[in-house]
C-alpha positions as a Markdown table, in Angstrom:
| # | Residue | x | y | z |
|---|---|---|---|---|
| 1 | Unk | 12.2 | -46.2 | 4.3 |
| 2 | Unk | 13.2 | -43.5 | 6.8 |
| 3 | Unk | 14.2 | -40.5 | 5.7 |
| 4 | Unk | 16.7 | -38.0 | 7.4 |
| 5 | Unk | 14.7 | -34.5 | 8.2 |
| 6 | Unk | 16.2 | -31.0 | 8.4 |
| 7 | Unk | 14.7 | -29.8 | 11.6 |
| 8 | Unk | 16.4 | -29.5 | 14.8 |
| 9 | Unk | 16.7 | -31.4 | 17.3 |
| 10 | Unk | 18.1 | -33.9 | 14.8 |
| 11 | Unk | 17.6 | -37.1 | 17.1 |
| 12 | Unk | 13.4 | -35.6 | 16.4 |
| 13 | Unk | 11.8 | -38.8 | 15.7 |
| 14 | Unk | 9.1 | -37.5 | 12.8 |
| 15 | Unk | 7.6 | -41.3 | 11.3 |
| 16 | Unk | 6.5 | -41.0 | 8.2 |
| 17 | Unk | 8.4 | -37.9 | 6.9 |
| 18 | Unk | 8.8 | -37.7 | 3.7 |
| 19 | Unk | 10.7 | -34.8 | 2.2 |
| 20 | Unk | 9.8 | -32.1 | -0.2 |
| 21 | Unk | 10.7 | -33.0 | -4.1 |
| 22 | Unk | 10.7 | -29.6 | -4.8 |
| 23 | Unk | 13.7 | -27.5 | -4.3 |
| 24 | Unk | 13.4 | -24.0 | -2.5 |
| 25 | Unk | 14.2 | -22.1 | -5.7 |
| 26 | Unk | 11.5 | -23.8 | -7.8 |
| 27 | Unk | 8.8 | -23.1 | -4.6 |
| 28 | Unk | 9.8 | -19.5 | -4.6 |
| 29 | Unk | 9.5 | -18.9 | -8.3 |
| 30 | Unk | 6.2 | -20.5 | -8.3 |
| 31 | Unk | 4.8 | -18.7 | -5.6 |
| 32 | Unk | 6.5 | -15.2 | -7.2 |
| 33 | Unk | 5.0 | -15.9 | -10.7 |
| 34 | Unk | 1.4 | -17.0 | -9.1 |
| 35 | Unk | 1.4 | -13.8 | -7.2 |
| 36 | Unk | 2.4 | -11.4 | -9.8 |
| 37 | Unk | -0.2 | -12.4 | -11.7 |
| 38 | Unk | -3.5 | -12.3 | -9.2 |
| 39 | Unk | -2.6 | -8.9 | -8.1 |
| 40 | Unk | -2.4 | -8.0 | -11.6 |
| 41 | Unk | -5.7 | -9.5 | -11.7 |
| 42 | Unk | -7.0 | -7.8 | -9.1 |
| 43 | Unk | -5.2 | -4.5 | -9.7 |
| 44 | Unk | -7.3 | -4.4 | -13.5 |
| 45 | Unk | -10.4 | -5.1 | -11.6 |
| 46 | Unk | -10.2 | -2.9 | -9.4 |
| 47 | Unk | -8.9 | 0.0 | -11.4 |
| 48 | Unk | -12.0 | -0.7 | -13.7 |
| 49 | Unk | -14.1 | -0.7 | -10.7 |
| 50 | Unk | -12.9 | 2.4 | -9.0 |
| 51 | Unk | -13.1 | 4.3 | -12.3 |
| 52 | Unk | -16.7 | 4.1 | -12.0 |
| 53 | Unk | -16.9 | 6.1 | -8.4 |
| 54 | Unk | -14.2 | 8.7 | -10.3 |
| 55 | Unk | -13.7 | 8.2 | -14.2 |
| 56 | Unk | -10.8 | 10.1 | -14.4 |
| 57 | Unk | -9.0 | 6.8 | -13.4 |
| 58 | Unk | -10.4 | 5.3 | -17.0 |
| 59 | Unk | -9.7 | 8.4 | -18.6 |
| 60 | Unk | -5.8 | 8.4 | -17.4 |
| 61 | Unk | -6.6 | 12.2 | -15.9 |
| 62 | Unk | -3.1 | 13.7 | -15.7 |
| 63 | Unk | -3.5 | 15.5 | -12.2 |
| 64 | Unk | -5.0 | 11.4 | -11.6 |
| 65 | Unk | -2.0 | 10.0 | -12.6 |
| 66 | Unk | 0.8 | 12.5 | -11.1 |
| 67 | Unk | -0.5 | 11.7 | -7.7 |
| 68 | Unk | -1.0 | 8.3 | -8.1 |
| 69 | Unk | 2.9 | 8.2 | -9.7 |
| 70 | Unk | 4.1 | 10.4 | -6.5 |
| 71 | Unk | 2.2 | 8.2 | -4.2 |
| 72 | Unk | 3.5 | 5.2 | -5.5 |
| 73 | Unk | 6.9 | 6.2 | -7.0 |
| 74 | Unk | 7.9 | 8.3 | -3.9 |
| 75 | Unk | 6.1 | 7.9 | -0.9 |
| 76 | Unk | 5.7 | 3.9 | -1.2 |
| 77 | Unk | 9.3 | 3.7 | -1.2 |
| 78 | Unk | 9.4 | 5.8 | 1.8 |
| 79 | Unk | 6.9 | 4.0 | 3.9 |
| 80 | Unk | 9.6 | 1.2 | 3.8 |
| 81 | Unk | 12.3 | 3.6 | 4.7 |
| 82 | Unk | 10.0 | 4.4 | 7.2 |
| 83 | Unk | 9.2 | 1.0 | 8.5 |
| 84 | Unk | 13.1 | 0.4 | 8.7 |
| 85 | Unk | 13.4 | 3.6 | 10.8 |
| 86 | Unk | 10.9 | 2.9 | 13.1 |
| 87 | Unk | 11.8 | -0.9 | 13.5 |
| 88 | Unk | 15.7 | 0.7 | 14.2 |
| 89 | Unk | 14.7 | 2.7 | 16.6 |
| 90 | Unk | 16.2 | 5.6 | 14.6 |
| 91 | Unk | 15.0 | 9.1 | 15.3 |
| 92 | Unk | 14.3 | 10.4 | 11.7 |
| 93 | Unk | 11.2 | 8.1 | 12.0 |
| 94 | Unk | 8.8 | 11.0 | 13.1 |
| 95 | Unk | 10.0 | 13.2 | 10.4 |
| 96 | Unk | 10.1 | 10.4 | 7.3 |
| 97 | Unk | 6.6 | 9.7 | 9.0 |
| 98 | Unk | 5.4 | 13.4 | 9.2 |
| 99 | Unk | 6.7 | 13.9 | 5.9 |
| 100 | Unk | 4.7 | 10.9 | 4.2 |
| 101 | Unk | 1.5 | 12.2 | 6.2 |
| 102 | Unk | 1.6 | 15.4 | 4.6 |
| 103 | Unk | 2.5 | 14.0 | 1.3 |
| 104 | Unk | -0.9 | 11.9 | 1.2 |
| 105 | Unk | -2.9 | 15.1 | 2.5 |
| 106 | Unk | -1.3 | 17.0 | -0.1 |
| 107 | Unk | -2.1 | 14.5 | -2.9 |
| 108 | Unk | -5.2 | 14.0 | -1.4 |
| 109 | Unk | -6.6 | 17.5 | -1.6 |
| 110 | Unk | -5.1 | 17.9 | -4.9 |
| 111 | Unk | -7.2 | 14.8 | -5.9 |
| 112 | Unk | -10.7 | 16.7 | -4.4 |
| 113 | Unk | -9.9 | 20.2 | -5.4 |
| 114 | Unk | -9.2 | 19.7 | -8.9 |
| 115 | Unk | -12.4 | 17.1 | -9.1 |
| 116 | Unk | -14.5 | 20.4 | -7.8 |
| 117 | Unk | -12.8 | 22.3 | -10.3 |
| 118 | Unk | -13.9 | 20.5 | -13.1 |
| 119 | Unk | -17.1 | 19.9 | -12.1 |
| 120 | Unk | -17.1 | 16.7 | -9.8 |
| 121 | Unk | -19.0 | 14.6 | -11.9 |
| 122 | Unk | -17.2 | 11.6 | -12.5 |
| 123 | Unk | -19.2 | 9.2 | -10.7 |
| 124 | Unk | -22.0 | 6.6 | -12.4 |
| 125 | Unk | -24.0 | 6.6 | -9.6 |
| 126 | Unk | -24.8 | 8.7 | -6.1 |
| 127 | Unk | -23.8 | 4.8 | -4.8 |
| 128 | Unk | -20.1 | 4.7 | -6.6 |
| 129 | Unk | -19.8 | 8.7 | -5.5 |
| 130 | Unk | -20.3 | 8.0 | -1.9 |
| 131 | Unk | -18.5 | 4.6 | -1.8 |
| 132 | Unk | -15.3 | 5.1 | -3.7 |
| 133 | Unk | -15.2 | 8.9 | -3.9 |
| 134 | Unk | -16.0 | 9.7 | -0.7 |
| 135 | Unk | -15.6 | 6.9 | 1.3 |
| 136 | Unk | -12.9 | 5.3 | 0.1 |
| 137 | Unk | -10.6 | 8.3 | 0.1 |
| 138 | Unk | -11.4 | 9.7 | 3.7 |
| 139 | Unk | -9.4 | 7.5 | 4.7 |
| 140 | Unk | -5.9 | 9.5 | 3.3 |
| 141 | Unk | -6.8 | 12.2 | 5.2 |
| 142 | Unk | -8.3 | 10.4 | 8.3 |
| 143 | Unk | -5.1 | 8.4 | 8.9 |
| 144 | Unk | -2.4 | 10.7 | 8.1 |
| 145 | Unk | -4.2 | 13.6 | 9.7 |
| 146 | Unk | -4.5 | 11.4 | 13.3 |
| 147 | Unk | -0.7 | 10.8 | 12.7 |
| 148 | Unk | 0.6 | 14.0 | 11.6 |
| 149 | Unk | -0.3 | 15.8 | 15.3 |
| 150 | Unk | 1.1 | 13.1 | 18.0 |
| 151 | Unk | 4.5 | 13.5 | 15.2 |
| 152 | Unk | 4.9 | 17.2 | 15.2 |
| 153 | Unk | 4.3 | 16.9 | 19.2 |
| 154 | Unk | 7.4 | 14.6 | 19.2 |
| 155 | Unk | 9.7 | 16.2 | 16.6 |
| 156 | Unk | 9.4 | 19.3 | 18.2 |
| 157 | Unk | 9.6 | 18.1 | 21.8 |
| 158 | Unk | 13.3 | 16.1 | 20.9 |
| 159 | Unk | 14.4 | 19.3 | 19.0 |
């Protein structure tokens, strides 16, 4: 039996296509429901894993949760703005893009000063200290730090 395919050119002679059964509706919910769940998976693990270079993530720290709140509540949303803007070609890109960089660096040295404040010892190990503590988070200040100069360059020169 021959079946009658969707693709174009139409006269495409595909033997031995057989359609889908499934319809596009039942893929997609499939595929939503499969990944909700392994990045809530892997968000738990994680979280649990993390907590052990800084415990204030296990201990629901409120400065710990504010940022991460701001961070995602705010400033996720804003990357996407952002990524619109910059896919546009709109000229607000450098300052949505300024203003995220100096969000994280904010957050960020929130995060470190009020660790040193209390003490900084939330880590199990000098290991977990120096690869999630350090490690891991030089990398909100390394990238929005890199990005913050060439964007103030460029907001102020098409001011």
């Amino acid at each position: 039996m021959e079946y009658i395919h969707p693709y174009v050119p139409r006269d495409l002679n595909l033997p031995g296509f057989i359609p889908g059964f499934l319809s596009q509706s039942t893929i997609l919910g499939v595929f939503v429901i499969a990944s909700v769940l392994v990045v809530s998976f892997i968000w738990i693990l994680a979280r649990k894993e993390y907590s052990k270079g800084d415990s204030r993530y296990a201990g629901r720290d409120s400065v710990v949760v504010t940022i991460e709140v701001i961070t995602v509540g705010l400033e996720g949303p804003a990357c996407l703005l952002t990524l619109y803007s910059i896919a546009a070609k709109k000229s607000h890109s450098y300052v949505l893009q300024l203003a995220i960089s100096l969000g994280l660096l904010y957050g960020t040295a929130l995060y470190f000063i009020t660790s040193v404040l209390e003490g900084d010892n939330f880590a199990a190990s000098p290991f977990y200290y120096y690869a999630y503590y350090i490690f891991a988070n030089a990398w909100w200040v390394l990238i929005p730090s890199l990005n913050s100069d060439p964007l103030l360059e460029q907001y102020i020169c098409s001011s």
